[in-house]
mmCIF entry with sequence, helices, sheets and N, C-alpha, C, O atoms, coordinates in Angstrom:
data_MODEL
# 
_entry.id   MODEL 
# 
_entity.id                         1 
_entity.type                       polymer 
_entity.pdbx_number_of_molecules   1 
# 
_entity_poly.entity_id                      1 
_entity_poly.type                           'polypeptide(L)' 
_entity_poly.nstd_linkage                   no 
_entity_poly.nstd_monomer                   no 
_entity_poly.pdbx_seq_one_letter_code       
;(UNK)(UNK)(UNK)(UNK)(UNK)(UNK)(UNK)(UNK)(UNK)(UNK)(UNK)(UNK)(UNK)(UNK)(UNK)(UNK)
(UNK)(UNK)(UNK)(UNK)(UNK)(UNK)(UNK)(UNK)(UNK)(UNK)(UNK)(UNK)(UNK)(UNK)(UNK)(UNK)
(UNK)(UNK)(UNK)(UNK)(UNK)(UNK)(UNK)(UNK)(UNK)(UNK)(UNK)(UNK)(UNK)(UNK)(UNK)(UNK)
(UNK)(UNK)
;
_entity_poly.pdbx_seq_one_letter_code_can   XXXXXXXXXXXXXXXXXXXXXXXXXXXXXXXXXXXXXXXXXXXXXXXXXX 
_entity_poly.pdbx_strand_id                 A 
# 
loop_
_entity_poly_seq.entity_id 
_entity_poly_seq.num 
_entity_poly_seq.mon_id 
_entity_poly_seq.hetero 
1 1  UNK n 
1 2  UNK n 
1 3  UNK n 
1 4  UNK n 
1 5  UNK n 
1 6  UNK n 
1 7  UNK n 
1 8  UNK n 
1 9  UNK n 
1 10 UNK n 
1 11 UNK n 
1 12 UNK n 
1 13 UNK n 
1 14 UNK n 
1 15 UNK n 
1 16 UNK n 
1 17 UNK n 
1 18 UNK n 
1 19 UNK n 
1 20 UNK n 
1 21 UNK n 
1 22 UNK n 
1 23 UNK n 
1 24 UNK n 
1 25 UNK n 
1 26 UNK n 
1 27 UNK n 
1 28 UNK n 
1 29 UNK n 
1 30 UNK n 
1 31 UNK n 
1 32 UNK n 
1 33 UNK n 
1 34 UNK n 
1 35 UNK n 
1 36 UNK n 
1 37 UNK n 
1 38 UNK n 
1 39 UNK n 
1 40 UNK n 
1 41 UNK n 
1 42 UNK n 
1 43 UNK n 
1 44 UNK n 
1 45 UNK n 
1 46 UNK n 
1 47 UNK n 
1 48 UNK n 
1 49 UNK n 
1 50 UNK n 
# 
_struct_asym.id          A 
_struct_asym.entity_id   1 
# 
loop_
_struct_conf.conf_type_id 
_struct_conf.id 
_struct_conf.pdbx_PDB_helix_id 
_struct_conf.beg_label_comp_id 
_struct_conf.beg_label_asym_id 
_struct_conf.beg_label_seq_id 
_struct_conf.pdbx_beg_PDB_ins_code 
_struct_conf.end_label_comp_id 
_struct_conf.end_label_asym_id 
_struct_conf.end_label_seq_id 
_struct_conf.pdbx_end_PDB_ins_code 
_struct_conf.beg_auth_comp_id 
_struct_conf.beg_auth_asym_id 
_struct_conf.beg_auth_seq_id 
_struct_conf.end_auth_comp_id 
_struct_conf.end_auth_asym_id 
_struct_conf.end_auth_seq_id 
_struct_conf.pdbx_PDB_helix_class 
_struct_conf.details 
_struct_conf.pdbx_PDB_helix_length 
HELX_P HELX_P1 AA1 UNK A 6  ? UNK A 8  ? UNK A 6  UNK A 8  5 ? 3  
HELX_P HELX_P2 AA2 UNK A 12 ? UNK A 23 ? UNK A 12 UNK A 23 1 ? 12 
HELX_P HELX_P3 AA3 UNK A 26 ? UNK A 39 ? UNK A 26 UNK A 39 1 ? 14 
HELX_P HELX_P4 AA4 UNK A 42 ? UNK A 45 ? UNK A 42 UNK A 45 1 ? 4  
# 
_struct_conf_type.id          HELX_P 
_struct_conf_type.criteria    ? 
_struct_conf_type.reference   ? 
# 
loop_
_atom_site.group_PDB 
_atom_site.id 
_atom_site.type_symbol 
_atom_site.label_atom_id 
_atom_site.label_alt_id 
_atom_site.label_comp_id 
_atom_site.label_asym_id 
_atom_site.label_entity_id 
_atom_site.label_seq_id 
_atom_site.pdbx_PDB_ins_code 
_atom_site.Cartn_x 
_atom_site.Cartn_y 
_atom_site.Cartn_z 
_atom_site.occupancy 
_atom_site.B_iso_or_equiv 
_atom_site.pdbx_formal_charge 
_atom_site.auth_seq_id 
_atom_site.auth_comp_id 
_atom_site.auth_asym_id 
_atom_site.auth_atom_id 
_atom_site.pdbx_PDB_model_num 
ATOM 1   N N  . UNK A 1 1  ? -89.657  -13.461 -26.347 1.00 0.00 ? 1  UNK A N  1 
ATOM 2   C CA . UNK A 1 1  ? -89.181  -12.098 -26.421 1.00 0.00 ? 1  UNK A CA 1 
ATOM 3   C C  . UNK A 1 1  ? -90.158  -11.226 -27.227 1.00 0.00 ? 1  UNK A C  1 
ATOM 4   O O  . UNK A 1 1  ? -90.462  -10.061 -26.971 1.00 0.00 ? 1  UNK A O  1 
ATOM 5   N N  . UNK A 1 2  ? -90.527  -11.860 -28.075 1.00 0.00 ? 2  UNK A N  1 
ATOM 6   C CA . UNK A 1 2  ? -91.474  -10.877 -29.034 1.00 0.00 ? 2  UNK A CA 1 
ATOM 7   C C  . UNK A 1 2  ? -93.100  -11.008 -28.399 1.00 0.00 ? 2  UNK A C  1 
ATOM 8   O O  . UNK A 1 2  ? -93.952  -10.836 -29.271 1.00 0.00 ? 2  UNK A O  1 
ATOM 9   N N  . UNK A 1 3  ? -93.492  -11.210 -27.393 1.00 0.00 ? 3  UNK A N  1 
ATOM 10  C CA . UNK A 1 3  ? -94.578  -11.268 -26.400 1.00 0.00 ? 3  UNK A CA 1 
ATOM 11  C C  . UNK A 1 3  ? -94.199  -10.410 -26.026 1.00 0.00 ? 3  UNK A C  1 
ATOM 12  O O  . UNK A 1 3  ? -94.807  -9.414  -26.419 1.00 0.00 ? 3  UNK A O  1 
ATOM 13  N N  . UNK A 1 4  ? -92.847  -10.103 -24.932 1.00 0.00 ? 4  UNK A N  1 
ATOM 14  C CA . UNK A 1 4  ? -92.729  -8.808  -24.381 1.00 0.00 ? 4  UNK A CA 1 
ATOM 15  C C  . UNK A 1 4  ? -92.365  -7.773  -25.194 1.00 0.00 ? 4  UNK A C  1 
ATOM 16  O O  . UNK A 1 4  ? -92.170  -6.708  -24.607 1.00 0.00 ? 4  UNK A O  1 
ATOM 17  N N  . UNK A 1 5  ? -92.188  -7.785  -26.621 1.00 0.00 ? 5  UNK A N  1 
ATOM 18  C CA . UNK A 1 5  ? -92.030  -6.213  -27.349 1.00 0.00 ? 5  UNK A CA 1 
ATOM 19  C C  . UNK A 1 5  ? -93.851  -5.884  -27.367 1.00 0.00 ? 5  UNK A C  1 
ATOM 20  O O  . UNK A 1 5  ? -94.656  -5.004  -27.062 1.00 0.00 ? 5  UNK A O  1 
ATOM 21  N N  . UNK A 1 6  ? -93.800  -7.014  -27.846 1.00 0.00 ? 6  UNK A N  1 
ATOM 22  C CA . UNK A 1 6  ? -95.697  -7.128  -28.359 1.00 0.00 ? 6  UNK A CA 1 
ATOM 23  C C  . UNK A 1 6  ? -96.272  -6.575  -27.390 1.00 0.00 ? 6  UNK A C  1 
ATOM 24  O O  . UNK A 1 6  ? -97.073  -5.742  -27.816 1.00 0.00 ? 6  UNK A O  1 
ATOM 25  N N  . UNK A 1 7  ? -96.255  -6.628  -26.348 1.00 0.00 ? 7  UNK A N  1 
ATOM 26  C CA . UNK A 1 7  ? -97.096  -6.907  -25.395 1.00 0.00 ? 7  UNK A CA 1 
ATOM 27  C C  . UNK A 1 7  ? -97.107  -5.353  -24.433 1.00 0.00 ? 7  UNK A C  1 
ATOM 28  O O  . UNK A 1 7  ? -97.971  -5.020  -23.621 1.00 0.00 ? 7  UNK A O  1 
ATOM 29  N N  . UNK A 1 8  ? -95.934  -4.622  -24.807 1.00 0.00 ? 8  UNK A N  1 
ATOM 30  C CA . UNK A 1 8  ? -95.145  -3.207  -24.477 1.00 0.00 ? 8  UNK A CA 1 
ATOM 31  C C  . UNK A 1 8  ? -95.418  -2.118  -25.282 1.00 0.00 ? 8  UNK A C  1 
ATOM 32  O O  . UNK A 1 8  ? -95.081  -1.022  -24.835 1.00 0.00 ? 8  UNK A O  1 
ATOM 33  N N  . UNK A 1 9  ? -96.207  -2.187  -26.891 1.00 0.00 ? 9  UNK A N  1 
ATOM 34  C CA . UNK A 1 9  ? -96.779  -1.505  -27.704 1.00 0.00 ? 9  UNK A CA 1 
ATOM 35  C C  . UNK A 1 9  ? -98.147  -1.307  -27.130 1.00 0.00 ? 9  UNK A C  1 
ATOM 36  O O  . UNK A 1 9  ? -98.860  -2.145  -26.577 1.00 0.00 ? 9  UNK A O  1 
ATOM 37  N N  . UNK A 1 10 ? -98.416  0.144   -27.399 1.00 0.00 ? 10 UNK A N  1 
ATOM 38  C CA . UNK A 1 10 ? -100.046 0.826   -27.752 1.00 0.00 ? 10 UNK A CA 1 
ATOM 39  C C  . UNK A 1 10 ? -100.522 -0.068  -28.481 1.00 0.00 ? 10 UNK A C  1 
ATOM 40  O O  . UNK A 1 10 ? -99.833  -0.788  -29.205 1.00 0.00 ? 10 UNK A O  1 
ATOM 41  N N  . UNK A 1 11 ? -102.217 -0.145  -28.336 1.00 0.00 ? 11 UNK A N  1 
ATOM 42  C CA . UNK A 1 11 ? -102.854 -0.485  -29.524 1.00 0.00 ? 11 UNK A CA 1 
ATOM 43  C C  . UNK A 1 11 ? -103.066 0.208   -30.465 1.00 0.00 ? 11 UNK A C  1 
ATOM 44  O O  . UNK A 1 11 ? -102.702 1.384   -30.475 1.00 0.00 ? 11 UNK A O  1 
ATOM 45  N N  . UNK A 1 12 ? -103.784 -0.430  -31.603 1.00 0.00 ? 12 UNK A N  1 
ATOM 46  C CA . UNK A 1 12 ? -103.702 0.086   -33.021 1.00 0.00 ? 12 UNK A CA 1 
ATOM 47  C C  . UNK A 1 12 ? -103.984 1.056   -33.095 1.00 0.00 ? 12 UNK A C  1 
ATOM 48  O O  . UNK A 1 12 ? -103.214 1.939   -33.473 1.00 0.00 ? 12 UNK A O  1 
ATOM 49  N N  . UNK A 1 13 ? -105.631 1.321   -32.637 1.00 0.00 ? 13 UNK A N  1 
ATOM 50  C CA . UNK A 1 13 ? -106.206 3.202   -32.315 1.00 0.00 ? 13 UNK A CA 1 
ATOM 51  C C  . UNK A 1 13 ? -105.311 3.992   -32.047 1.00 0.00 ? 13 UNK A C  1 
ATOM 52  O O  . UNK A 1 13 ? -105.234 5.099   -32.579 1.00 0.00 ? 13 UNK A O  1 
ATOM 53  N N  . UNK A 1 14 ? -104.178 3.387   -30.848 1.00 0.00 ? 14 UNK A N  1 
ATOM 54  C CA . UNK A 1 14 ? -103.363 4.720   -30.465 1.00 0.00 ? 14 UNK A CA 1 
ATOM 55  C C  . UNK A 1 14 ? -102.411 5.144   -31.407 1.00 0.00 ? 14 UNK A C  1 
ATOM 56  O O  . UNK A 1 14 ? -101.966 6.291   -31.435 1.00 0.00 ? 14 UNK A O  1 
ATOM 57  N N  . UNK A 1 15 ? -102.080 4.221   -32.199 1.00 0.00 ? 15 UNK A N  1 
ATOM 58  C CA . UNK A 1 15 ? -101.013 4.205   -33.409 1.00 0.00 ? 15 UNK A CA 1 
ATOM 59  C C  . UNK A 1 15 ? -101.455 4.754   -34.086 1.00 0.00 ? 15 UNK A C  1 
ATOM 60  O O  . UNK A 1 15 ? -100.702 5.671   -34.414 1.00 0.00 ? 15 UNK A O  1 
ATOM 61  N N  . UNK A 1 16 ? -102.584 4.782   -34.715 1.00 0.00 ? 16 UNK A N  1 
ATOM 62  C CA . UNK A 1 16 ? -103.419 5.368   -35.872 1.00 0.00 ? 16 UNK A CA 1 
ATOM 63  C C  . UNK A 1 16 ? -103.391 6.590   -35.593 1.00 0.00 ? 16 UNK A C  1 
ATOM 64  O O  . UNK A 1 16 ? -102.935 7.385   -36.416 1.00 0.00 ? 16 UNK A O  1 
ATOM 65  N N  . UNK A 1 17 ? -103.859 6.995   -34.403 1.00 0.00 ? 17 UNK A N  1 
ATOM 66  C CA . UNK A 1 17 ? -104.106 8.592   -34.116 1.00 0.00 ? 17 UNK A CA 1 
ATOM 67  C C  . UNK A 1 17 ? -102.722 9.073   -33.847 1.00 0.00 ? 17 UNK A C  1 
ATOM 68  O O  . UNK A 1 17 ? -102.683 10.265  -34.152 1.00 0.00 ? 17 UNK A O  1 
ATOM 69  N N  . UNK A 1 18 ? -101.531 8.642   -33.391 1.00 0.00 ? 18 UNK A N  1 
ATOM 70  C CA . UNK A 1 18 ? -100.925 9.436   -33.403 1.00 0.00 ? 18 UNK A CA 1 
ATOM 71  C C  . UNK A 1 18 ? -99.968  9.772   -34.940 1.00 0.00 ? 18 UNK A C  1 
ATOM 72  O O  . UNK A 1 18 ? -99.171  10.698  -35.092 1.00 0.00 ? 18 UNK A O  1 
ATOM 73  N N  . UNK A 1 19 ? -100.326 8.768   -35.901 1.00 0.00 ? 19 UNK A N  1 
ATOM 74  C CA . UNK A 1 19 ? -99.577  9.430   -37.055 1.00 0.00 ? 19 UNK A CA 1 
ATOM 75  C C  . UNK A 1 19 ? -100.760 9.912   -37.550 1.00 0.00 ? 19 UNK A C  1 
ATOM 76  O O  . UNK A 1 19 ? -100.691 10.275  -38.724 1.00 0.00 ? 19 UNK A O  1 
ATOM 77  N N  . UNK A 1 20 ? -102.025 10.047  -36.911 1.00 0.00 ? 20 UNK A N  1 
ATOM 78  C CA . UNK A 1 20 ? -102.648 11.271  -37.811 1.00 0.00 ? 20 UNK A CA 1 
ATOM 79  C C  . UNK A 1 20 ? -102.519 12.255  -37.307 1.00 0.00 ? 20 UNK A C  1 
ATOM 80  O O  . UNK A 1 20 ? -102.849 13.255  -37.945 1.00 0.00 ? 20 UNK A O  1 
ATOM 81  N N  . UNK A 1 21 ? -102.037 12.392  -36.084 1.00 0.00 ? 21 UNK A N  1 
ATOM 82  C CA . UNK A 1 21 ? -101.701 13.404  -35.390 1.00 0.00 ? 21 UNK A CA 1 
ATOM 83  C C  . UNK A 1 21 ? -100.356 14.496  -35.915 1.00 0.00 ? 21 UNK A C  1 
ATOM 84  O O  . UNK A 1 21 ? -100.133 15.702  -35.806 1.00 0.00 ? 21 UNK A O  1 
ATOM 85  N N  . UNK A 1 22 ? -99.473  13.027  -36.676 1.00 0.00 ? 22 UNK A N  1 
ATOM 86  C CA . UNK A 1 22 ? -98.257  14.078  -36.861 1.00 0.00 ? 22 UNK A CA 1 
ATOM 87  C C  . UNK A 1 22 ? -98.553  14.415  -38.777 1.00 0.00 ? 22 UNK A C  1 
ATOM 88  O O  . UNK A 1 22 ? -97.860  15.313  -39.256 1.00 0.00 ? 22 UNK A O  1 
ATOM 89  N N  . UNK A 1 23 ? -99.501  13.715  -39.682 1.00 0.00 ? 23 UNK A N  1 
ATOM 90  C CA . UNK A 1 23 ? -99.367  14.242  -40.897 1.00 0.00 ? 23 UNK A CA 1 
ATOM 91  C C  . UNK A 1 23 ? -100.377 14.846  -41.364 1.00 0.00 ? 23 UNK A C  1 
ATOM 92  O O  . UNK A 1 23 ? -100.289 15.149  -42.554 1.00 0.00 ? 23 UNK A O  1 
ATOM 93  N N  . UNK A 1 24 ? -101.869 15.292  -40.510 1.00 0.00 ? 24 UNK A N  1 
ATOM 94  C CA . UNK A 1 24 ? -102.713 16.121  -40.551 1.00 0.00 ? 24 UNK A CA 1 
ATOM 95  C C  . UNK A 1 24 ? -102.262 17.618  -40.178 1.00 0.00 ? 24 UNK A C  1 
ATOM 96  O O  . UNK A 1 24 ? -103.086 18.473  -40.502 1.00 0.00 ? 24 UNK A O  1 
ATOM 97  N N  . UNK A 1 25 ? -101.333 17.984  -39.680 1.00 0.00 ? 25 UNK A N  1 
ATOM 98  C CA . UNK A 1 25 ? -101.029 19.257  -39.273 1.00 0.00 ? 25 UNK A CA 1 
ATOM 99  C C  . UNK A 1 25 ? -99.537  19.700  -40.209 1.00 0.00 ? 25 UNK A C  1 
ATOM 100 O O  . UNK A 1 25 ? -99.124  20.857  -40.280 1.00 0.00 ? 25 UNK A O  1 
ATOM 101 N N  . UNK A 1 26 ? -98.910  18.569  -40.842 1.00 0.00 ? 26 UNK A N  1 
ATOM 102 C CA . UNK A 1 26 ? -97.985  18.683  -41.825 1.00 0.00 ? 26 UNK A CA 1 
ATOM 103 C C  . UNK A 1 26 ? -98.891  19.037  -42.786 1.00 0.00 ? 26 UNK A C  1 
ATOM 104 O O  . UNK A 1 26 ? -98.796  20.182  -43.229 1.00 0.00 ? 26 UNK A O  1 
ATOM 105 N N  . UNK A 1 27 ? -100.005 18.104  -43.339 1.00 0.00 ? 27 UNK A N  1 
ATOM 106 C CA . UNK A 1 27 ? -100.225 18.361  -44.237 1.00 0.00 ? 27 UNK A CA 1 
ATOM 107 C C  . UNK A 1 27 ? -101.485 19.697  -44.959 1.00 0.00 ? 27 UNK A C  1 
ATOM 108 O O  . UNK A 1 27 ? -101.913 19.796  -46.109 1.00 0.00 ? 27 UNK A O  1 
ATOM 109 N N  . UNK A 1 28 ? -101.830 20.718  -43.491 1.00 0.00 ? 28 UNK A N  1 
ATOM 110 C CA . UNK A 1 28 ? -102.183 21.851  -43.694 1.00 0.00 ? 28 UNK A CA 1 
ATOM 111 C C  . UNK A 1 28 ? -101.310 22.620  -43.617 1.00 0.00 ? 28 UNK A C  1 
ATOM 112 O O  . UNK A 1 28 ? -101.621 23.692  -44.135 1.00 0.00 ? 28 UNK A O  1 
ATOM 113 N N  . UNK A 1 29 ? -100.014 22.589  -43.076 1.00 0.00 ? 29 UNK A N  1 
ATOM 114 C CA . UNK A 1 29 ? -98.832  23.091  -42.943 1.00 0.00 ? 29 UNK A CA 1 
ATOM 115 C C  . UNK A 1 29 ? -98.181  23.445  -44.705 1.00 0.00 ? 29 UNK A C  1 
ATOM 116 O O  . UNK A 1 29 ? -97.506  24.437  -44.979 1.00 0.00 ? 29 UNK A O  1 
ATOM 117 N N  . UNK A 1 30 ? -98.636  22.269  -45.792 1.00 0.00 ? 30 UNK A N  1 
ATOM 118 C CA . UNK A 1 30 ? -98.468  22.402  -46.946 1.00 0.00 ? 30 UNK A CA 1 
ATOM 119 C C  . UNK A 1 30 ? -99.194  22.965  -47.411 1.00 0.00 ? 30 UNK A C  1 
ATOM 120 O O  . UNK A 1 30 ? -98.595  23.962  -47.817 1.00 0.00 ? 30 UNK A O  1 
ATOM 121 N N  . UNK A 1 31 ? -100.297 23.048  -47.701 1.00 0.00 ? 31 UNK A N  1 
ATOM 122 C CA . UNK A 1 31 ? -101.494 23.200  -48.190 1.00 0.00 ? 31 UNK A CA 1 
ATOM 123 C C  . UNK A 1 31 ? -101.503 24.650  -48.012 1.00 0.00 ? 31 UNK A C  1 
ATOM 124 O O  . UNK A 1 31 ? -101.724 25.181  -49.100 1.00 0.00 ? 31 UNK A O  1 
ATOM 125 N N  . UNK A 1 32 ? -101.333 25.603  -46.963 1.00 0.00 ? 32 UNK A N  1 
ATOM 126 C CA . UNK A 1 32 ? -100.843 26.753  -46.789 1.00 0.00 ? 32 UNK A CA 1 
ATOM 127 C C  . UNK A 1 32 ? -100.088 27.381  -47.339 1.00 0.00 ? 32 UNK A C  1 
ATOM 128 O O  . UNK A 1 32 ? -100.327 28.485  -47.827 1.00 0.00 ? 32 UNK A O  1 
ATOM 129 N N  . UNK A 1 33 ? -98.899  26.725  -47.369 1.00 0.00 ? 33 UNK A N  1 
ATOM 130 C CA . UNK A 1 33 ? -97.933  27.331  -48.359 1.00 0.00 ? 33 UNK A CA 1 
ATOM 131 C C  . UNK A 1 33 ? -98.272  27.203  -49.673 1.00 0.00 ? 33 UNK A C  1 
ATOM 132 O O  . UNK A 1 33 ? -97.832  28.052  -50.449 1.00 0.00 ? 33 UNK A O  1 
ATOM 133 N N  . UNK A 1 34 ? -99.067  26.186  -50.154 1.00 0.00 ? 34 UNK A N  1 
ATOM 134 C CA . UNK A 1 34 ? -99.196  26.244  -51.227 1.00 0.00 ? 34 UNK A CA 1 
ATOM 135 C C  . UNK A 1 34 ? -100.130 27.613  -52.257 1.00 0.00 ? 34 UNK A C  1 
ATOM 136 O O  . UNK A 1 34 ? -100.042 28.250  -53.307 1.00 0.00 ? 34 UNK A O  1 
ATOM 137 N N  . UNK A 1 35 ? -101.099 27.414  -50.899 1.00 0.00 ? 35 UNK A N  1 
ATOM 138 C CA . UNK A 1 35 ? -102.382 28.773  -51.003 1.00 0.00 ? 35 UNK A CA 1 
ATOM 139 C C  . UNK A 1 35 ? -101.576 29.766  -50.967 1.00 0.00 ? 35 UNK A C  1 
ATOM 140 O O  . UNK A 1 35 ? -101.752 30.454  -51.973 1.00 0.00 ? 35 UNK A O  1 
ATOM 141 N N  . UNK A 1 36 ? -100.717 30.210  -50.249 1.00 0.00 ? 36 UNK A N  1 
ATOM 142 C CA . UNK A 1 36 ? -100.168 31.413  -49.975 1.00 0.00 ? 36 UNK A CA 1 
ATOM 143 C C  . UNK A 1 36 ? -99.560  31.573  -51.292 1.00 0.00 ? 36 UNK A C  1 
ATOM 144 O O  . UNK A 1 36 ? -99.666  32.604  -51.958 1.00 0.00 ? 36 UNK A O  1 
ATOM 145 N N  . UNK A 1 37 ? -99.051  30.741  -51.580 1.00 0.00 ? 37 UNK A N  1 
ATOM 146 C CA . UNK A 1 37 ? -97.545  30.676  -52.795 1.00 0.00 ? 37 UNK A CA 1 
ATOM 147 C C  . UNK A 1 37 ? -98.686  31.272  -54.355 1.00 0.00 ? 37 UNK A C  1 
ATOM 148 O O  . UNK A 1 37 ? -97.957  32.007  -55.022 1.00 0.00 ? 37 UNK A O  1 
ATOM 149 N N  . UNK A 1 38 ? -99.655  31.202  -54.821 1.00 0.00 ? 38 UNK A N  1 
ATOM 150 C CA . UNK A 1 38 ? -100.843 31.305  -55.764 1.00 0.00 ? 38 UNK A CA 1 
ATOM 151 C C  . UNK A 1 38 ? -101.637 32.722  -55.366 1.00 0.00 ? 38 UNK A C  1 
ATOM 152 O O  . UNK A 1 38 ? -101.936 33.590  -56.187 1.00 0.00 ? 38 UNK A O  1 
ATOM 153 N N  . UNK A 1 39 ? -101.923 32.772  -53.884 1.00 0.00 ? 39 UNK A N  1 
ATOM 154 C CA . UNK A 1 39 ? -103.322 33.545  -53.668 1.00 0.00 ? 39 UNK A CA 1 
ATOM 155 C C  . UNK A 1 39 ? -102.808 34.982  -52.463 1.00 0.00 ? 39 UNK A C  1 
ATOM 156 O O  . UNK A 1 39 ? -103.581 35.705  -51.834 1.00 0.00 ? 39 UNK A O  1 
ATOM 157 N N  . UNK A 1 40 ? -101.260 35.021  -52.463 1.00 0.00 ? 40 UNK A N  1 
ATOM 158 C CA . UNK A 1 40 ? -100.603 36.319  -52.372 1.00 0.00 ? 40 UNK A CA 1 
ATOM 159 C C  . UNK A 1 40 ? -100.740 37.712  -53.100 1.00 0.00 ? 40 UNK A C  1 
ATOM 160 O O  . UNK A 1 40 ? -100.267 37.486  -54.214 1.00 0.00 ? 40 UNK A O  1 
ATOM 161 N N  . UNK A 1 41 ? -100.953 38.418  -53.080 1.00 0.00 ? 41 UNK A N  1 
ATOM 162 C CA . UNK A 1 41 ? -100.675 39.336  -53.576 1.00 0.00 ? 41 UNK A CA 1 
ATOM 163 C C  . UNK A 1 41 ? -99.472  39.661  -54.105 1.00 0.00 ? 41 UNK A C  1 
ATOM 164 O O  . UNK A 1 41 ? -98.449  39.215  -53.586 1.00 0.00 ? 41 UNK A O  1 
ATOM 165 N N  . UNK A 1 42 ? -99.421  40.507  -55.244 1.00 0.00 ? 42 UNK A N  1 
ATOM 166 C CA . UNK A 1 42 ? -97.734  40.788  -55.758 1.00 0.00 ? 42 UNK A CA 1 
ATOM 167 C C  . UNK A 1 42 ? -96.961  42.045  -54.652 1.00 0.00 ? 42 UNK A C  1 
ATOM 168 O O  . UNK A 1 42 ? -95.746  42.216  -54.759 1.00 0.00 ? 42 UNK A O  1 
ATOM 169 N N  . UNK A 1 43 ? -97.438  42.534  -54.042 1.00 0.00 ? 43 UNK A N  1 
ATOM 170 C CA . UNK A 1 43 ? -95.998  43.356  -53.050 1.00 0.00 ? 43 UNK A CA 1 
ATOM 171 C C  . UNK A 1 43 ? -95.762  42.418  -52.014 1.00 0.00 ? 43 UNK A C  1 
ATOM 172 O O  . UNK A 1 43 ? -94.656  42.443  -51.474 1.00 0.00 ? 43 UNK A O  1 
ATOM 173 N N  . UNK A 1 44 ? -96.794  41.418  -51.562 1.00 0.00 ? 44 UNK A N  1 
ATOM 174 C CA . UNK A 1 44 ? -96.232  40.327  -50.405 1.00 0.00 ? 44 UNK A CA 1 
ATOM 175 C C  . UNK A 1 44 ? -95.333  39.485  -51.306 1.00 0.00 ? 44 UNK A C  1 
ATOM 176 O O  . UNK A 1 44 ? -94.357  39.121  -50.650 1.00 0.00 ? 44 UNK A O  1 
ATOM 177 N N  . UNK A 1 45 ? -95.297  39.077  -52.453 1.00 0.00 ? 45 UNK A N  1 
ATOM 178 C CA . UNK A 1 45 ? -94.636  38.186  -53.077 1.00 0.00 ? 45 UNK A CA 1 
ATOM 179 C C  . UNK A 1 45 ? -93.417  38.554  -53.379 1.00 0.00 ? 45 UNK A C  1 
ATOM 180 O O  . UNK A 1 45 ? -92.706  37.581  -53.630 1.00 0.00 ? 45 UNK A O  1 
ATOM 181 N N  . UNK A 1 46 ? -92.866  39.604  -53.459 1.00 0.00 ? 46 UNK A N  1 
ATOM 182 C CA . UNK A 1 46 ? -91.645  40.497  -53.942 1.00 0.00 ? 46 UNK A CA 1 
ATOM 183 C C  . UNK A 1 46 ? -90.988  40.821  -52.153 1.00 0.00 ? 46 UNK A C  1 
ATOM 184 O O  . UNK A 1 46 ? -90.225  41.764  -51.941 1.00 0.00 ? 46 UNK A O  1 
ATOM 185 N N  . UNK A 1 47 ? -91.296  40.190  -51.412 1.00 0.00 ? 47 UNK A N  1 
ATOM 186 C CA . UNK A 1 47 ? -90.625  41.028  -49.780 1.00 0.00 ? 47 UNK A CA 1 
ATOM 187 C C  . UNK A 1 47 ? -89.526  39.854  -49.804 1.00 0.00 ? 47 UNK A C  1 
ATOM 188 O O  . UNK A 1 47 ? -89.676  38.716  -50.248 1.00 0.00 ? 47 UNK A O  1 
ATOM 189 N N  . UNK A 1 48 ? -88.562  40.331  -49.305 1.00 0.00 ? 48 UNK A N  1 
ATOM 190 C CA . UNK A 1 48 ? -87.191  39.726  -49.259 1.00 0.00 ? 48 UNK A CA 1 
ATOM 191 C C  . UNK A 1 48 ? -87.061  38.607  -47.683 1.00 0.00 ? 48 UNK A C  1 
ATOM 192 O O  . UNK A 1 48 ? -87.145  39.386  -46.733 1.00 0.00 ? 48 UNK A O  1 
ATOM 193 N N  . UNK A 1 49 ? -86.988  37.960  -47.447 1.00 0.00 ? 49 UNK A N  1 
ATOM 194 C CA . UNK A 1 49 ? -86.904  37.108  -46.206 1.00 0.00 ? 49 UNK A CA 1 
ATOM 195 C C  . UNK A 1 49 ? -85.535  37.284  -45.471 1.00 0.00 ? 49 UNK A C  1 
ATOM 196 O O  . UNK A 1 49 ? -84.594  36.627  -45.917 1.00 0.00 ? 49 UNK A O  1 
ATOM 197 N N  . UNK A 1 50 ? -85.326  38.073  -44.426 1.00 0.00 ? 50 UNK A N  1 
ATOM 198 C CA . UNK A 1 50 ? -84.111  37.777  -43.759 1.00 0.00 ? 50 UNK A CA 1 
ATOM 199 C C  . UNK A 1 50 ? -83.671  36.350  -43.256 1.00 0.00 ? 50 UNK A C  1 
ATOM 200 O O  . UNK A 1 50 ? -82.590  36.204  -42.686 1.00 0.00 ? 50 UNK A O  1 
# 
């Protein structure tokens, strides 16, 4: 049974790239906010968010 799970998985490359796929774009996704949150200006920083 574990031949056919095994055997039904991507290889490693594809594994690799796709969680760099999902925490390289999270983690400019942070990195942004973070810049923004420091390197705003004070009347953008004071606007109210609906």
């Amino acid at each position: 049974m574990w031949d056919f799970i095994i055997g039904r998985l991507p290889s490693k490359l594809i594994l690799i790239n796709a969680v760099f796929s999902l925490f390289i774009p999270l983690g400019i996704y942070k990195l942004n906010k973070v810049l923004h949150k420091f390197g705003d200006p004070p009347w953008k920083n004071n606007q109210n968010p609906k």
